[in-house]
C-alpha positions as protocol buffer text, in pm:
chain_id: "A"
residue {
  index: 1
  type: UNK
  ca { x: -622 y: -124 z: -850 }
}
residue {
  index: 2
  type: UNK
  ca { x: -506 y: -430 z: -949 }
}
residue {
  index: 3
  type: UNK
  ca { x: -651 y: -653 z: -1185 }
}
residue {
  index: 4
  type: UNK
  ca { x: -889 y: -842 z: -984 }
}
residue {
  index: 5
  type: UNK
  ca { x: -849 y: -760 z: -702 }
}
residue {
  index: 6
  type: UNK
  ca { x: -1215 y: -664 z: -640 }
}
residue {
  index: 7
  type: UNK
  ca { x: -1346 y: -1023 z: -647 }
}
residue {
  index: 8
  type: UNK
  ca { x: -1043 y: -1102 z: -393 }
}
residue {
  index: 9
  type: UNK
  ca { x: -1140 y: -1100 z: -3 }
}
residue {
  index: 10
  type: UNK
  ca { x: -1030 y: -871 z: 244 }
}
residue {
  index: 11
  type: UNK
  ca { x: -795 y: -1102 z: 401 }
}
residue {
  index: 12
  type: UNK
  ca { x: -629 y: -1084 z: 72 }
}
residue {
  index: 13
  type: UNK
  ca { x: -632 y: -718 z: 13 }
}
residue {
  index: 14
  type: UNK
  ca { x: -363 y: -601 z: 233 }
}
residue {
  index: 15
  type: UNK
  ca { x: -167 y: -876 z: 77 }
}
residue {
  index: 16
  type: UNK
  ca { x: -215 y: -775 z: -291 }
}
residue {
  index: 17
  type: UNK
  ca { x: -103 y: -370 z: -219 }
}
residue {
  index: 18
  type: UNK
  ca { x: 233 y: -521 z: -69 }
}
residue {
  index: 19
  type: UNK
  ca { x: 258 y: -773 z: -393 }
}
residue {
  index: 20
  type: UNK
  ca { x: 179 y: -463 z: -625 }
}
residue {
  index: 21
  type: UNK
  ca { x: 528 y: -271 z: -556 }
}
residue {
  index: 22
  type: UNK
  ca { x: 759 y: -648 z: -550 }
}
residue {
  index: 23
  type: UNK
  ca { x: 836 y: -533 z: -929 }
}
residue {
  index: 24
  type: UNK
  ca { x: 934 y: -195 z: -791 }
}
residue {
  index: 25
  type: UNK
  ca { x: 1167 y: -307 z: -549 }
}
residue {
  index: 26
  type: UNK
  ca { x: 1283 y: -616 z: -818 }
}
residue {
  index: 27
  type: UNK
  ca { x: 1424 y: -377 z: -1062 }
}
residue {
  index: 28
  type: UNK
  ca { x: 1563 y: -198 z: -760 }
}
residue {
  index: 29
  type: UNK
  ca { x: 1775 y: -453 z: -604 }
}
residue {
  index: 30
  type: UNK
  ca { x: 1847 y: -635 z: -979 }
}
residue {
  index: 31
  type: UNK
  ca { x: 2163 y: -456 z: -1035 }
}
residue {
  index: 32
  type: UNK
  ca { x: 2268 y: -504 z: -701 }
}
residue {
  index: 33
  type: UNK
  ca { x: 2207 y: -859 z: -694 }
}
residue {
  index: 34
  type: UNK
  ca { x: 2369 y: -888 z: -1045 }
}
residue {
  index: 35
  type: UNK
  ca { x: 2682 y: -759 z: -899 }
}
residue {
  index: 36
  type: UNK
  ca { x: 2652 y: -1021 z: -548 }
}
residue {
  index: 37
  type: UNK
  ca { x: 2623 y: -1299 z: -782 }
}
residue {
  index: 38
  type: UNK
  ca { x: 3012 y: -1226 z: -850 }
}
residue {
  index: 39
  type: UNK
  ca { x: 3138 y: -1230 z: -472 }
}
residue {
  index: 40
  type: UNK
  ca { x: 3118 y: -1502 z: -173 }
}
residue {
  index: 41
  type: UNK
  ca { x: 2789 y: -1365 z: -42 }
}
residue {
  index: 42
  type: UNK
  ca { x: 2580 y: -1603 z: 15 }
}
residue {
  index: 43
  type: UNK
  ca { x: 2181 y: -1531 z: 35 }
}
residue {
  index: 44
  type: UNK
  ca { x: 2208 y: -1666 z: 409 }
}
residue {
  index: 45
  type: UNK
  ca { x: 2458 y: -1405 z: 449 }
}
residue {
  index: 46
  type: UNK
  ca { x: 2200 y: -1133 z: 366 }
}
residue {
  index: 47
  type: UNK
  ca { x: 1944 y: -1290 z: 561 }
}
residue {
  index: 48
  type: UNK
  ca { x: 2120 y: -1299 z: 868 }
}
residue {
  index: 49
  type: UNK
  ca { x: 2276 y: -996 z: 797 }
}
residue {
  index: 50
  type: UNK
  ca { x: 1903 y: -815 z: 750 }
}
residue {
  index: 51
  type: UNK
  ca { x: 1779 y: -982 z: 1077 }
}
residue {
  index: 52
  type: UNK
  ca { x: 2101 y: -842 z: 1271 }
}
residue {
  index: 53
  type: UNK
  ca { x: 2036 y: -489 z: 1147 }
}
residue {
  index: 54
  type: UNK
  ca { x: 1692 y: -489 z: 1221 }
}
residue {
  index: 55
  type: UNK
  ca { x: 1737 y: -630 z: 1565 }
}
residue {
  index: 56
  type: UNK
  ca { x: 2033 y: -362 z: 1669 }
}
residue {
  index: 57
  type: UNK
  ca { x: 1847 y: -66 z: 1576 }
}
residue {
  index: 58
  type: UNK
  ca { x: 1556 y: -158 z: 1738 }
}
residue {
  index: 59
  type: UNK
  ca { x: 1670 y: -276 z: 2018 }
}
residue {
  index: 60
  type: UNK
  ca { x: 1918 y: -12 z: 2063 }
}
residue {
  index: 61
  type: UNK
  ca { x: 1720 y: 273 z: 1976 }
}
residue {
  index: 62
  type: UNK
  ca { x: 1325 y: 226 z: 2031 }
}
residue {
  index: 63
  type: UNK
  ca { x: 1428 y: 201 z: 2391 }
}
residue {
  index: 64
  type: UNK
  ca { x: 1637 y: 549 z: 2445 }
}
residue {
  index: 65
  type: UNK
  ca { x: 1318 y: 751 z: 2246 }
}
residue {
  index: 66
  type: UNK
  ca { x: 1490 y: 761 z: 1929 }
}
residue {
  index: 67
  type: UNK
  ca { x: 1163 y: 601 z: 1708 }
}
residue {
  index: 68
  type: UNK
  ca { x: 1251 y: 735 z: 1377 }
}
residue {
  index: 69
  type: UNK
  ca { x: 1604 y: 655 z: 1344 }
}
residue {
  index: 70
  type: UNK
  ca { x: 1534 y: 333 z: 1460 }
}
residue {
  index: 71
  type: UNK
  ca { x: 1240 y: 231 z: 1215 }
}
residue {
  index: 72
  type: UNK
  ca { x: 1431 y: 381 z: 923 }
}
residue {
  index: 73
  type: UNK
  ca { x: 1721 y: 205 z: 980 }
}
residue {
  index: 74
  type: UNK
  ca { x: 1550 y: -103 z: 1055 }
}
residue {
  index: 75
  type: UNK
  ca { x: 1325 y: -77 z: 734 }
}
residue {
  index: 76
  type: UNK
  ca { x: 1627 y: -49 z: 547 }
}
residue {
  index: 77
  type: UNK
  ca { x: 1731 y: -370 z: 663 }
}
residue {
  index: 78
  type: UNK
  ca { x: 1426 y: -538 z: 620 }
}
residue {
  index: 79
  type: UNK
  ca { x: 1447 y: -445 z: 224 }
}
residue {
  index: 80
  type: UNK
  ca { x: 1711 y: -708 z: 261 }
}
residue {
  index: 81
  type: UNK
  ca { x: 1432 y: -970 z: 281 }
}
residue {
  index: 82
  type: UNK
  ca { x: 1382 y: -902 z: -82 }
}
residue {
  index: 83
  type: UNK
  ca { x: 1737 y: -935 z: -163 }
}
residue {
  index: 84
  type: UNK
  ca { x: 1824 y: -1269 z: -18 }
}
residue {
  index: 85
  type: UNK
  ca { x: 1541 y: -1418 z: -212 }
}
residue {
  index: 86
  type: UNK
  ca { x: 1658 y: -1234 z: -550 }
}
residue {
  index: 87
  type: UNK
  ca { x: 2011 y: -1357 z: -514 }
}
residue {
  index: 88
  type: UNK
  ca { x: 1905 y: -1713 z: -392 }
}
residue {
  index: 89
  type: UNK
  ca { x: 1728 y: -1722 z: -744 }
}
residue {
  index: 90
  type: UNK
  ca { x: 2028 y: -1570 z: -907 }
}
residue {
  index: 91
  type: UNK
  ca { x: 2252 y: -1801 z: -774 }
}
residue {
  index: 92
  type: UNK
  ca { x: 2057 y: -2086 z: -809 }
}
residue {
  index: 93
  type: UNK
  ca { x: 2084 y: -2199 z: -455 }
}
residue {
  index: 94
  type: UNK
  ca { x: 1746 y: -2164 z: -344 }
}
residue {
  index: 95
  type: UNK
  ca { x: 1661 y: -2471 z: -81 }
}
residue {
  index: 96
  type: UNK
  ca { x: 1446 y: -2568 z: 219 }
}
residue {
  index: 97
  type: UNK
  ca { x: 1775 y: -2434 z: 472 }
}
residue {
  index: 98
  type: UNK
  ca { x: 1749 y: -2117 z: 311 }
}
residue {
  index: 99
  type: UNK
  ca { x: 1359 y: -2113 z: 334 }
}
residue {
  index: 100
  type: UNK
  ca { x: 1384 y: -2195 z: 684 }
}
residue {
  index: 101
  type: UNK
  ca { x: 1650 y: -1982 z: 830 }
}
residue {
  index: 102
  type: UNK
  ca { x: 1446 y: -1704 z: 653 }
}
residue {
  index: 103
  type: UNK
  ca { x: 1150 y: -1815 z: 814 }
}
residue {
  index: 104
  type: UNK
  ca { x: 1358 y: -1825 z: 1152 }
}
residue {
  index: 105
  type: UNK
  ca { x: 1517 y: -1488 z: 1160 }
}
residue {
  index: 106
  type: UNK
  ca { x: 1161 y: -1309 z: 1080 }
}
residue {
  index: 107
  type: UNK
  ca { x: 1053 y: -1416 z: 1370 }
}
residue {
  index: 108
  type: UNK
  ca { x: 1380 y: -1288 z: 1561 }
}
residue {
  index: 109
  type: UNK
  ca { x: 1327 y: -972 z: 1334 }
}
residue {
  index: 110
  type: UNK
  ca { x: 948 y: -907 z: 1468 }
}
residue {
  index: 111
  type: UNK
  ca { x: 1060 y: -997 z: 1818 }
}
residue {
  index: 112
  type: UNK
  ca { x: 1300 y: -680 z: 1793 }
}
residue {
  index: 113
  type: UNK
  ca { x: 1082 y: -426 z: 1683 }
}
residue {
  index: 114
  type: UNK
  ca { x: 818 y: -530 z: 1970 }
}
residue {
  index: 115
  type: UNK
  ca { x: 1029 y: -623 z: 2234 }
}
residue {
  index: 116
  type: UNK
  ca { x: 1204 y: -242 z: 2133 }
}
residue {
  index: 117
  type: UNK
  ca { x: 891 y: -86 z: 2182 }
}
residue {
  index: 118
  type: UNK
  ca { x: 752 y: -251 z: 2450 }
}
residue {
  index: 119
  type: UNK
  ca { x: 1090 y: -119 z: 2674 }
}
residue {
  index: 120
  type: UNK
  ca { x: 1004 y: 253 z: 2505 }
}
residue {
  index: 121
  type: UNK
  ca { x: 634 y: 218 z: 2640 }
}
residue {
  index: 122
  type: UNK
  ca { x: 735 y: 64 z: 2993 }
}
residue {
  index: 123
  type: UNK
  ca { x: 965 y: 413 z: 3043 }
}
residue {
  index: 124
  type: UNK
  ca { x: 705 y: 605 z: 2964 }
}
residue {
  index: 125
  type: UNK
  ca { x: 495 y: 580 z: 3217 }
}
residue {
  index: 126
  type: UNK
  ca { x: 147 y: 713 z: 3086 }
}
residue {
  index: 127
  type: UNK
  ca { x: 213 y: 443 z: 2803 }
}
residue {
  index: 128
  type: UNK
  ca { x: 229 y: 92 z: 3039 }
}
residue {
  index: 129
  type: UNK
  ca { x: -133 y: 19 z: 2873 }
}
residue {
  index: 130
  type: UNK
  ca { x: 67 y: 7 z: 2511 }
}
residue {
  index: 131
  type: UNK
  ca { x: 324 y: -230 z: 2686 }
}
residue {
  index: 132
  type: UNK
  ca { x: 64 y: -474 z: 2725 }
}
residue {
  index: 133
  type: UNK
  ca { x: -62 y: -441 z: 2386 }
}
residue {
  index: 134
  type: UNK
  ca { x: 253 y: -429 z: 2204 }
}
residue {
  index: 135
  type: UNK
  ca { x: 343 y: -746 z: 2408 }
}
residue {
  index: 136
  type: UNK
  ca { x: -3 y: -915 z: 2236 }
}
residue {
  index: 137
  type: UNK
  ca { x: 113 y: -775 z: 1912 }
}
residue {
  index: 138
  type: UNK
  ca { x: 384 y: -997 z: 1938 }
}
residue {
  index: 139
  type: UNK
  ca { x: 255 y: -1282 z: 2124 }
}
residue {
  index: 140
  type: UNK
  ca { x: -2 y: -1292 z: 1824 }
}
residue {
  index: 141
  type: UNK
  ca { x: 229 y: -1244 z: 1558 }
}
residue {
  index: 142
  type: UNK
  ca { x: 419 y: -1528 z: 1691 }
}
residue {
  index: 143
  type: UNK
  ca { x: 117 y: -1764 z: 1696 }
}
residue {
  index: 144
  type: UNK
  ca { x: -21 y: -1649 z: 1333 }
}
residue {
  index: 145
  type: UNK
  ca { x: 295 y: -1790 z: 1185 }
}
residue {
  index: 146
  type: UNK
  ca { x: 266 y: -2133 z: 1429 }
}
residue {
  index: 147
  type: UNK
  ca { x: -55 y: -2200 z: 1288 }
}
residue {
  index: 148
  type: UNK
  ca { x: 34 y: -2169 z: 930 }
}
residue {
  index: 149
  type: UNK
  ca { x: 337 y: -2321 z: 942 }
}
residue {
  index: 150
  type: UNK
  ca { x: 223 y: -2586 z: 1183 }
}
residue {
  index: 151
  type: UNK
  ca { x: -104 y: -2701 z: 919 }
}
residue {
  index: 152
  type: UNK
  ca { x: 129 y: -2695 z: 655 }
}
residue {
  index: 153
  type: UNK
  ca { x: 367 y: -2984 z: 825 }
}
residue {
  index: 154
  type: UNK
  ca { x: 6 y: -3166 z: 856 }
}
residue {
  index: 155
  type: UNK
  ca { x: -96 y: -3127 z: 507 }
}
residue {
  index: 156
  type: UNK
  ca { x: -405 y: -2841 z: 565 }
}
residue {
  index: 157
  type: UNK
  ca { x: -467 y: -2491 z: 446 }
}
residue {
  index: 158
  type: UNK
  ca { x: -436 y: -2156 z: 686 }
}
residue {
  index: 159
  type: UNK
  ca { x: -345 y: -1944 z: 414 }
}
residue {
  index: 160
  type: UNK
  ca { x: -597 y: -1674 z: 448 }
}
residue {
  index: 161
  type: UNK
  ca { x: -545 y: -1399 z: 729 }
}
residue {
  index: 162
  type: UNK
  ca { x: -680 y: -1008 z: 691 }
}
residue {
  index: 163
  type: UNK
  ca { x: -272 y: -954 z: 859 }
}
residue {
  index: 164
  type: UNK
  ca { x: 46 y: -1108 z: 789 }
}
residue {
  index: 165
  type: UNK
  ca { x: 372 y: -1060 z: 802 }
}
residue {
  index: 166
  type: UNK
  ca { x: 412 y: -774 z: 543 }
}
residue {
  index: 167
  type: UNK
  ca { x: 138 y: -645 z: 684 }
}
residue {
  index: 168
  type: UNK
  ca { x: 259 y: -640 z: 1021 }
}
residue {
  index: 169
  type: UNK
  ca { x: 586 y: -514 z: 986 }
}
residue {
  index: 170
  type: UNK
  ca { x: 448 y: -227 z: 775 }
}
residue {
  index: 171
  type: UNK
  ca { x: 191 y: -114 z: 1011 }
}
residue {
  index: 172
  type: UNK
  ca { x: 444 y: -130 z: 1260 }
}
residue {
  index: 173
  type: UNK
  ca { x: 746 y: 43 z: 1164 }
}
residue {
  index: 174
  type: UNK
  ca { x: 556 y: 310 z: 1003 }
}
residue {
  index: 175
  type: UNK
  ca { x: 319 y: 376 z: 1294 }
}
residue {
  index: 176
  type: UNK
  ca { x: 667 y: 425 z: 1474 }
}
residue {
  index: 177
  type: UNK
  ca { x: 838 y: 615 z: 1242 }
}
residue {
  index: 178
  type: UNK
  ca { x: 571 y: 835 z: 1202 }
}
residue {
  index: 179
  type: UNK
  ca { x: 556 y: 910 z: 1582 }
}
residue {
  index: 180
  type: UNK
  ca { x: 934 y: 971 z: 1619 }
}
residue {
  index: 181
  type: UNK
  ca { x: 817 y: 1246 z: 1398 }
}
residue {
  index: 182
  type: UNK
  ca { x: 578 y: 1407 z: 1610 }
}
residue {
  index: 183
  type: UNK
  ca { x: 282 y: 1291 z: 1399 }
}
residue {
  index: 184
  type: UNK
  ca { x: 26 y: 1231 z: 1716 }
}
residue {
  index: 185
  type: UNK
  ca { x: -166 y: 960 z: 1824 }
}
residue {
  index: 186
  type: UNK
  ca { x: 3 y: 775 z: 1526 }
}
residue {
  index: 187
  type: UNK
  ca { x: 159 y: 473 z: 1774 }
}
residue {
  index: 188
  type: UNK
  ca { x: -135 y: 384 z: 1943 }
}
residue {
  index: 189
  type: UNK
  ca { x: -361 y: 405 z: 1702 }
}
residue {
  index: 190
  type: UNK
  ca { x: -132 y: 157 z: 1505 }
}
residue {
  index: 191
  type: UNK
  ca { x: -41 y: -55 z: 1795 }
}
residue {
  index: 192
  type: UNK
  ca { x: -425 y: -98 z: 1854 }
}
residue {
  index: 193
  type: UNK
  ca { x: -499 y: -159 z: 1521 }
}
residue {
  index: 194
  type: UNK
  ca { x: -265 y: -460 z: 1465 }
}
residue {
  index: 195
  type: UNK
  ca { x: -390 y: -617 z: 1775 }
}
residue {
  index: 196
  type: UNK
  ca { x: -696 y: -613 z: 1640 }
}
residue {
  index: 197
  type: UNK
  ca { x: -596 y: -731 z: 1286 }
}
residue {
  index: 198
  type: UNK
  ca { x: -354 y: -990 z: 1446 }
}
residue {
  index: 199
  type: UNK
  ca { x: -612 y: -1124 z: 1692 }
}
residue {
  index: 200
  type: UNK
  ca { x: -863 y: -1140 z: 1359 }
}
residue {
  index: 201
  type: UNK
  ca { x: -629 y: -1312 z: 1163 }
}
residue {
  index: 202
  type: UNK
  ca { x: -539 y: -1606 z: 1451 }
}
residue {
  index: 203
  type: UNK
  ca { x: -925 y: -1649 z: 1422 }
}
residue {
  index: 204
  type: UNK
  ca { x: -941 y: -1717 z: 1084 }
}
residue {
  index: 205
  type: UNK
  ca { x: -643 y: -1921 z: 1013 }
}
residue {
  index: 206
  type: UNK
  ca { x: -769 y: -2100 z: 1314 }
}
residue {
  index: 207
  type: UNK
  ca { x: -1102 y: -2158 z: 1136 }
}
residue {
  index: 208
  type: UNK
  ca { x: -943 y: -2250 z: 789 }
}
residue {
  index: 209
  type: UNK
  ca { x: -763 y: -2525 z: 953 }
}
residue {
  index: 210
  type: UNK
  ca { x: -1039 y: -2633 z: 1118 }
}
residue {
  index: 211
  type: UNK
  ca { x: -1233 y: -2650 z: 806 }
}
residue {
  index: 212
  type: UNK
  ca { x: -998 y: -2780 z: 614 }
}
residue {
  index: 213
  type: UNK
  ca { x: -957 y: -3046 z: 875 }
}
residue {
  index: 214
  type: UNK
  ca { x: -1323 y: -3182 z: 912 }
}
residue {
  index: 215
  type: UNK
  ca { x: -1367 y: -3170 z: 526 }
}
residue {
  index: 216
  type: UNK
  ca { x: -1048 y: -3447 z: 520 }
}
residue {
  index: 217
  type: UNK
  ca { x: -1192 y: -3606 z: 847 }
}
residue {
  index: 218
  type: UNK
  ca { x: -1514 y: -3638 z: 629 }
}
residue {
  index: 219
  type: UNK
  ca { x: -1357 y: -3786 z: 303 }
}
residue {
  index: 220
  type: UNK
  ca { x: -1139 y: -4068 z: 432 }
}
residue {
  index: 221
  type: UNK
  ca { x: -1285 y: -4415 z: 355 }
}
């Protein structure tokens, strides 16, 4: 476990298991980001790159059935999240373009893998109710990171959530994955499980605005 994370709450949990294997992956990428530093690749490059990759093989192959090859390939490409950030910091041309065309192409990225699935269900027809909650998966997703980002342009807090980003992808492509495998009752299972988590998390960012907002309201001369 790591250190502290007891005393942490559960919206933070999820967050802190992802954070515990960033070393991992660090020393991964390092030499490969050592050797970047020497060519014209840019970090935008990568990022745009990643966000291509996952986008293709979701949208090309979540639709025709093909679930595993289409999450593994896709997860591949979203290890390239990591890498843009490594060789911004490398290169020293980390900036607020960079941190919003990242920002921009995850969203792009999770559209993919939902919209992908959501075709996949709609062909299948005993699966139209998993359309409808992929399509919320989404639609939630979308409107977790609009809050956040939103009370951040107005100077308040919504940085708590039990699912973010991470979190969502991971539940996601796995879930997948593990049902292009044959594993059952995997996908829905997940699917209904980060509707749930997504739905929860909306609520409390929501509420940590709002909180944050009326305790400003309250201290102003």
């Amino acid at each position: 476990m790591t250190k502290g994370s007891a005393k942490l709450p559960p919206s933070k949990i999820g967050t802190v298991m992802l954070n515990f294997l960033r070393p991992f992956f660090a020393r991964l990428f390092n030499p490969i980001g050592q050797a970047l530093v020497r060519t014209p690749i840019t970090p935008n490059m990568i990022t745009v790159a990643g966000t291509v990759g996952v986008s293709a093989s979701c949208l090309a192959l979540f639709p025709i059935g093909w679930l595993f090859p289409g999450a593994a390939i896709a997860t591949f490409f979203v290890f390239l999240d990591m890498l843009d950030g490594l060789l911004a910091r490398m290169k020293g041309s980390s900036g607020p373009w960079g941190a919003f065309l990242d920002s921009a192409m995850d969203r792009v990225a999770d559209a993919a893998v939902f919209g992908g699935i959501t075709i996949w269900f709609i062909r299948v027809p005993a699966d139209h109710p998993l359309a409808v909650v992929s399509l919320f998966c989404l639609a939630c997703g979308m409107c977790v990171s609009y809050v956040k980002a939103r009370a951040q342009s107005l100077g308040l807090n919504a940085d708590v959530g039990l699912i973010e980003r991470p979190e969502r992808i991971l539940i996601s492509l796995t879930s997948i994955g593990l049902s292009g495998l044959g594993v059952p009752y995997v996908l829905p299972i997940g699917m209904w499980a980060l509707a749930a988590g997504s739905a929860i998390t909306l609520g409390q960012r929501m509420r940590a605005v709002y909180k944050d907002a009326k305790s400003k309201e309250g201290s102003e001369p």
